[in-house]
N, C-alpha and C positions, 0 to 999 in steps of 0.2 A: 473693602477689607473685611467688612462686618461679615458680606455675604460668604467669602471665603471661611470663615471659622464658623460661621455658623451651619456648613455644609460637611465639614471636619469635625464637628461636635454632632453632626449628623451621622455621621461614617461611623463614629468612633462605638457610637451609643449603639448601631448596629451591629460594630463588629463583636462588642460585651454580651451583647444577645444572644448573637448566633451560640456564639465560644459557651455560654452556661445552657443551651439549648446541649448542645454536644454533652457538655460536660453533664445533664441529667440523663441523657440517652446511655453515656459511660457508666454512671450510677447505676442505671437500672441492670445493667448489662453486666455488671461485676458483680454487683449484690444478688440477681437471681443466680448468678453462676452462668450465666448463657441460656436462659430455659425461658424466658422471657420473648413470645415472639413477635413482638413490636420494636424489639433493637435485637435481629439473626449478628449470629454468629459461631464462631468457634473458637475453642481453648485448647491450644497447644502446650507443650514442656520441652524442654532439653534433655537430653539425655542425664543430665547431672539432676534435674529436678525428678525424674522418673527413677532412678537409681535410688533412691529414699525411699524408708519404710511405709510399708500402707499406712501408718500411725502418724506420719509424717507428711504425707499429703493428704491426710482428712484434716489434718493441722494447719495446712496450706488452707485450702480449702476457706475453713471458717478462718482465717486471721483474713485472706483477701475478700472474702463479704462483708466483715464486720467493719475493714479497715475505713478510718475516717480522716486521719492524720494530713489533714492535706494543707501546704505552707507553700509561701513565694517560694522555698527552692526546690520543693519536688514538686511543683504545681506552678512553673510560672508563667504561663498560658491560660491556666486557668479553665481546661479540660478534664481535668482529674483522670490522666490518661496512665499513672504511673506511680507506682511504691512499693517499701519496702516493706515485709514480714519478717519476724523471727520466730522458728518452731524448732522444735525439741526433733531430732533424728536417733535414739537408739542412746538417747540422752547426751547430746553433744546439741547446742544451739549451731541453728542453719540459718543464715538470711537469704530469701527467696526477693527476687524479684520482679512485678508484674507489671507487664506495656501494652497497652489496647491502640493498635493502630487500625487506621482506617481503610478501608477497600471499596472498590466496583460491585457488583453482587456477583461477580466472576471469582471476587478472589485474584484478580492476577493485576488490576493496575489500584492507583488511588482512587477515593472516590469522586465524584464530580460534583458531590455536594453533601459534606460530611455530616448536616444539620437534617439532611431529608433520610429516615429509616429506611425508603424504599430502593433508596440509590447507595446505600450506605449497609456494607459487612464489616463486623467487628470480629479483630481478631487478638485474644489475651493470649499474651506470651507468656508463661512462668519459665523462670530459668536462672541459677546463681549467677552471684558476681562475678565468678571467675569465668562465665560464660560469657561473658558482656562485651 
C-alpha cells in the first residue's frame, strides 16, 4: 500500500511541477505581451474588444501585464491562464477578459506537451464578457 502512495505522491508532485512550469511560460508570455520568443505566440480580440478606444486598449494592454491577481477561483489549475481587467472606455469602465490556451506550433490542434515551449503556441484571447 505504502508503494501505491508513495508513487501517487510521486505523480502528484509532478503534475504541481509541470502546471507552475506552464504557469511561468503563461507569465512570461502575458507580461512581455507575446514579444518574448522562448514562449511564441499570438494575441487575438473580438470584435467587442477591438471596437474600444485606442485609449482603451493601451489600457488593456498594461492592466493584462501588470495583472497579478491570481486565486483558487480564476486560477484553479494553477496555470495562470486567465483574468479579468477593468479599464476606462470613453469614460465608462469596461471588463476585459483574457485566456491563453495552448496549441501545436500549427496553431490548429492542442499541444502534445504544454510544458515543452518548442511543441507549445500560446494563444491570448482578449474579448468581453458578453462575448464569452
Amino acid at each position: 500500500m505504502a508503494d501505491i502512495q508513495t508513487i501517487e505522491s510521486a505523480e502528484a508532485a509532478n503534475e504541481a511541477a509541470r502546471a507552475e512550469l506552464i504557469a511561468q511560460q503563461n507569465d512570461l508570455f502575458r507580461t512581455s505581451w507575446g514579444m518574448n520568443p522562448s514562449v511564441q505566440g499570438q494575441i487575438v480580440m473580438t470584435q467587442g474588444v477591438s471596437a474600444l478606444s485606442p485609449e482603451a486598449l493601451n489600457a488593456i494592454c498594461v492592466a493584462v501585464t501588470a495583472f497579478n491577481e491570481f486565486s483558487e477561483d480564476n486560477d484553479p489549475h494553477g496555470m495562470r491562464d486567465f483574468g479579468t481587467v477593468t479599464v476606462l472606455n470613453q469614460g465608462v469602465e469596461v471588463r476585459v477578459y483574457w485566456k491563453i490556451d495552448l496549441y501545436d506550433p500549427s496553431f490548429c490542434y492542442g499541444s502534445d506537451d504544454c510544458a515543452d515551449p518548442a511543441k507549445t503556441r500560446r494563444v491570448m484571447t482578449l474579448l468581453l464578457p458578453s462575448e464569452y
